[in-house]
C-alpha positions in Angstrom: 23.7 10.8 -2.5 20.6 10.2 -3.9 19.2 7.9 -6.7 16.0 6.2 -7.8 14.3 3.5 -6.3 14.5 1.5 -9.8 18.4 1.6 -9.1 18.5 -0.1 -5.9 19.4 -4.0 -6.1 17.7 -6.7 -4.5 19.2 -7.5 -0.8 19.7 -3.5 -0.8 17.8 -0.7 1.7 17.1 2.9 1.1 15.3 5.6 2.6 12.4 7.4 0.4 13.4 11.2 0.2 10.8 12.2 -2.1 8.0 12.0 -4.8 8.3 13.3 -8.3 5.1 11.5 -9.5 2.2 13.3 -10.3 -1.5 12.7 -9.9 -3.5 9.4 -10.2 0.5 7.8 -9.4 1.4 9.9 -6.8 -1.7 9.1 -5.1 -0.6 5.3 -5.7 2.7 5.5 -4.4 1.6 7.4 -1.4 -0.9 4.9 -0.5 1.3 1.9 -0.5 3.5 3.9 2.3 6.2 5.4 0.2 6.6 9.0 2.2 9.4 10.7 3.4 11.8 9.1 5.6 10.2 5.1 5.1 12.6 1.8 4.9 12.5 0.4 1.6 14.3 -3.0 0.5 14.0 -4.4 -2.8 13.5 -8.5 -2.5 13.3 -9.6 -6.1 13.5 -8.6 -10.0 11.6 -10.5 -12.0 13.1 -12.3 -15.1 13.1 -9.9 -17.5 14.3 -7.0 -15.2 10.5 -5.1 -14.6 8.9 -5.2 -12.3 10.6 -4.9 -9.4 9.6 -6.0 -5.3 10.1 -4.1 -2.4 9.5 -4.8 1.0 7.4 -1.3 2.1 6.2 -1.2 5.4 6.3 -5.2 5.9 4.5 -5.3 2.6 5.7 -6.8 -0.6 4.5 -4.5 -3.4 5.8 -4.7 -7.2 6.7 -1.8 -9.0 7.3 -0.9 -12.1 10.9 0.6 -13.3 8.9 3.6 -14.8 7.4 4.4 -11.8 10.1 3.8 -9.3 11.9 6.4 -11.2 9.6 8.7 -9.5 10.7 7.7 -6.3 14.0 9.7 -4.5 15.4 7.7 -2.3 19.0 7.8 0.0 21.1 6.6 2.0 19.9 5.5 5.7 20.7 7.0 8.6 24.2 5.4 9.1 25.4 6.7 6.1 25.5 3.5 3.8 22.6 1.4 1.3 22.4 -2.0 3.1 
């Protein structure tokens, strides 16, 4: 099963699948360590419900809900979001 990163709650894990983002974002995205097969958990939401934190590669990076729409994640290896 696979969804967006903007869907995942805070206390829950995913694995990135893939990238739909394009240019100047992809390159973003990809930068901060959001590739194929990475960990992400998302810690926070702020008040008004955008941005969003995730804990990426022992980094807490803010994102916002239009962007992590452009990020494919899934389930981790066991089967199960955390």
């Amino acid at each position: 099963m696979m969804r967006n990163l903007s869907e995942i709650k805070p206390g829950e894990t995913a694995v990135v699948k893939s990238l739909c983002a394009h240019g100047s974002m992809r390159r973003r995205l990809l930068d901060i360590g959001l590739v194929e097969g990475t960990h992400v958990e998302c810690v926070g939401v702020s008040p008004l419900g955008d941005p969003a934190a995730y804990l990426i590669r022992g980094a807490v990076i803010a994102i916002r809900a239009a962007d992590s729409r452009d990020v494919l994640v899934g389930e981790d290896r066991y089967g199960t979001y955390l």
